[in-house]
C-alpha positions in Angstrom: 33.4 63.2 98.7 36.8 63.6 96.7 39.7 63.0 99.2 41.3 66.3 97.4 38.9 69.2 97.6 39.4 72.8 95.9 38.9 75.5 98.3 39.6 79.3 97.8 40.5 81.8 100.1 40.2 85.1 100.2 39.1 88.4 102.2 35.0 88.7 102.7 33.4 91.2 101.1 30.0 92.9 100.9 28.5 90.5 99.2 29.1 87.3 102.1 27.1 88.6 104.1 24.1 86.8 103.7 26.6 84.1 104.2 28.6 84.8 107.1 25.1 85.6 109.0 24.7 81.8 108.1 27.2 81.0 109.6 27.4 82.3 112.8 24.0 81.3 113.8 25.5 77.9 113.1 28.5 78.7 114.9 26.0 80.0 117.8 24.1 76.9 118.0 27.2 74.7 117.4 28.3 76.4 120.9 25.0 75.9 122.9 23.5 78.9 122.7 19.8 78.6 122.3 17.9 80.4 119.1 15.8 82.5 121.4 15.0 85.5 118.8 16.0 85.8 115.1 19.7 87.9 114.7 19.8 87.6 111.4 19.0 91.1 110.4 21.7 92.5 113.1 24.1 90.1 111.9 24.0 91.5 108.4 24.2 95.1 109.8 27.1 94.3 111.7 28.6 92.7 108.6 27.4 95.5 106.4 29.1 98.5 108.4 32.2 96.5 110.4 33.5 95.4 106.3 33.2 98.9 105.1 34.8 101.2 108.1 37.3 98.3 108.7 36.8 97.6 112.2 36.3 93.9 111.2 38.7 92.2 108.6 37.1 88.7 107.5 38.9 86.0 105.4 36.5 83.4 104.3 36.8 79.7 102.7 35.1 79.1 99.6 34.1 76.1 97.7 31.8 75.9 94.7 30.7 79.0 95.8 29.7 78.7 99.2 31.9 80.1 101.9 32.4 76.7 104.0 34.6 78.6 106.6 34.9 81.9 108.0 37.7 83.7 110.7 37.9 87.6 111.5 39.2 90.0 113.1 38.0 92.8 115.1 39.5 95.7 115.5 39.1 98.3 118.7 40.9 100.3 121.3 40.8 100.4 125.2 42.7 102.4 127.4 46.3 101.8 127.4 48.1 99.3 130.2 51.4 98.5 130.8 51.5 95.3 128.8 49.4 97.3 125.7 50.5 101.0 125.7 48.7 101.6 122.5 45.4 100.3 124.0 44.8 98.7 120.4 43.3 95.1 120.3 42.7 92.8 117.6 40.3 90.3 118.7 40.0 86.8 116.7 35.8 85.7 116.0 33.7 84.3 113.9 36.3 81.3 113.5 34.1 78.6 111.9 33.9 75.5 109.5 31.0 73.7 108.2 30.7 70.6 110.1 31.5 68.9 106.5 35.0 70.3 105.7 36.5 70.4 109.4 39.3 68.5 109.8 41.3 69.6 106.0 43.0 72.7 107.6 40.9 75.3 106.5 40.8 76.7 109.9 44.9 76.9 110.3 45.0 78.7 106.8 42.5 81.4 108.1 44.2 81.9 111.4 47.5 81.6 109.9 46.2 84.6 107.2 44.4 87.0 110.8 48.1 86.4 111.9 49.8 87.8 109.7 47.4 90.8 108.8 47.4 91.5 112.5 51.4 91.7 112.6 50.9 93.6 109.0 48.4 96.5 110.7 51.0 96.3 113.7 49.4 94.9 116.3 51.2 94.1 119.5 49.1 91.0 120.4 46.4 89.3 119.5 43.2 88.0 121.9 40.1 85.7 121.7 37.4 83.7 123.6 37.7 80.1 122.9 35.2 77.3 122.4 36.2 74.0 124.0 36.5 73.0 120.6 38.6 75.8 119.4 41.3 75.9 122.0 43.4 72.8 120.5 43.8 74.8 117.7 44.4 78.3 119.0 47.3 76.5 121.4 49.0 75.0 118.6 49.5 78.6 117.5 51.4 79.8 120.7 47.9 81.4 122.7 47.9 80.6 126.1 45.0 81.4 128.6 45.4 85.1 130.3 42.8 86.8 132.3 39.4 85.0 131.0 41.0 85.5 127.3 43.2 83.5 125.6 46.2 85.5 124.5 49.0 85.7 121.7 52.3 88.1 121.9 53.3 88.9 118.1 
């Protein structure tokens, strides 16, 4: 493996999804959760419908045309609070790298691009669940733990 690797990144589209399904059943396992029944179908569904009416913005990591690494956002409202008046959330998952390319920064430059589409679409804060082996990474970008979530004021 070349110590200098050419990776592309851009927004998902349409026609990742076969590929982002892959994915996150890797991403799945990866996190412990048994393969008790096959999701692949409602993965591409979700995929399919969350790209086109926007409720999930995707940037993906490609090399030699296979996406290699993922991160998305999701976007929904709850009630308003005090802290979020608007009640809109954007909510970080899917964050994933091939087991192959972690470690080259490919998951900073997605997080880094959800940021700053996040603060584009004005939203207030940003919120996740984290893996044990995500939260290094999501600290380094100023979350902190809050209420079972891990948080991040924009």
């Amino acid at each position: 493996m070349p110590e200098h690797i050419e990776v592309r990144f851009r927004e998902a589209t349409s026609a990742d999804i076969d590929q982002l399904t892959r994915l996150r059943i890797r991403q799945l396992v990866d996190e412990g959760y048994p393969e008790t029944s096959d999701i692949s179908a409602d993965l591409g569904q979700y995929f399919s419908e969350s790209l086109e009416n926007g409720s999930l913005l995707c940037w993906v990591g490609i090399l030699d045309d296979v996406v290699v690494s993922t991160a998305a956002l999701c976007f929904y409202q709850l009630p308003s609070t005090f802290s979020n008046p608007s009640g809109r959330v954007a909510y970080v998952t899917n964050m994933y790298t091939d087991d192959a390319y972690r470690r080259r920064g490919f998951a900073s430059h997605l997080l880094r691009k959800l940021i700053d589409e996040a603060r584009t679409l004005n939203y207030t804060s940003i919120r996740l669940h984290a893996s044990s082996h995500g939260k290094g990474i999501y600290r380094k970008f100023g979350f902190t733990d809050s209420q079972g979530y891990m948080d991040m004021r924009l």
